[in-house]
N, C-alpha and C positions, 0 to 999 in steps of 0.2 A: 175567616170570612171569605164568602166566595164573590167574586168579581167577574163582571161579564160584561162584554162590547158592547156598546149601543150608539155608536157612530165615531167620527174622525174628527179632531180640530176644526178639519174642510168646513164640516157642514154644521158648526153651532160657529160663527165668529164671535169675534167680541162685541157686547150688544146685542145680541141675537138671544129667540130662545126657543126651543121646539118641546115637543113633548115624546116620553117611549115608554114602551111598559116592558118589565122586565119579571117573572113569575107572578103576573098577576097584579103588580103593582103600576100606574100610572105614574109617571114622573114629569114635573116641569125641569128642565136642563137647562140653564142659565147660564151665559158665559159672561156677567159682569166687566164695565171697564178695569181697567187696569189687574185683572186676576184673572186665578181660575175658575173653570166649571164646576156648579155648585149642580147639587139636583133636591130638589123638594117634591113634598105631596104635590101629584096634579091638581087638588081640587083647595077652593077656595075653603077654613074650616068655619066659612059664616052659612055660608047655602051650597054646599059642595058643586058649584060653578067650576069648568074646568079652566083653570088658570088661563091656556095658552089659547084662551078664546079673548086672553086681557091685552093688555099694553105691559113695557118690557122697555126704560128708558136708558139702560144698561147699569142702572143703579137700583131702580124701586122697579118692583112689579105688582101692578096694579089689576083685580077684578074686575071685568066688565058688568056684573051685573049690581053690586051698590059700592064701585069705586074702594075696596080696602086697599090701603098698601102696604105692601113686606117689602125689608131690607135685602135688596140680591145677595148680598153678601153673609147673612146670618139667616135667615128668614120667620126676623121677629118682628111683632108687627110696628107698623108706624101710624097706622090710623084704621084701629084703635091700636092702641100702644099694648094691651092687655089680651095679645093671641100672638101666634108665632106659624110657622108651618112646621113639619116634620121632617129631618133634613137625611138625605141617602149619602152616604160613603162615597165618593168618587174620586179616582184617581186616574194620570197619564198613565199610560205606557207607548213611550214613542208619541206618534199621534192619534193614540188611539184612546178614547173615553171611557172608562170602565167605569161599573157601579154596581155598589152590593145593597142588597135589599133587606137581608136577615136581623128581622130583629126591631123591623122599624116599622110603625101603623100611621096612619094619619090623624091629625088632630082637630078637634071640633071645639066652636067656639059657641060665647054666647051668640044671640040672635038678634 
């Protein structure tokens, strides 16, 4: 699995969350309280809404456009309970963020 930088501890803190693409792929980067950086599909899999246009309460991340919410931690859903997001590989190195893509597509829900 190949692994590639896409920022520093610096600039995702805890509670925070941005978005990066990495060969084509959109990612939401989530750094949840109390853990690590998790990365999922950017886009929401109700109306492919891009996630980091939602709220981010360092535990649930929430769409802006009909409010679903995913567990920062898993990224399965909680309302509806019946979707999940797609979740990317990430690991530290030092402080640095890495994340592999291979192998991973986004998911679509019902409507």
């Amino acid at each position: 699995m190949k692994f590639r930088k896409v920022c520093t501890l610096d600039d995702l803190w805890e509670a925070e969350m941005t978005e990066v693409e990495v060969d084509g792929h959109v990612i939401v980067l989530v750094r949840p309280e109390g853990s690590e950086p998790r990365g999922f599909q950017g886009s929401c899999p109700h109306h492919d809404i891009r996630l980091v246009e939602g709220k981010f309460d360092g535990r649930v991340l929430t769409c802006r456009a009909h409010q679903w919410t995913f567990d920062a931690n898993t990224g399965k859903g909680i309302n509806p309970g019946d979707c999940r997001l797609a979740e990317y590989a990430v690991k530290l190195q030092g402080d640095d963020i890495l994340i592999a893509v291979e192998g991973v597509h986004a998911l679509f829900a019902h409507s």
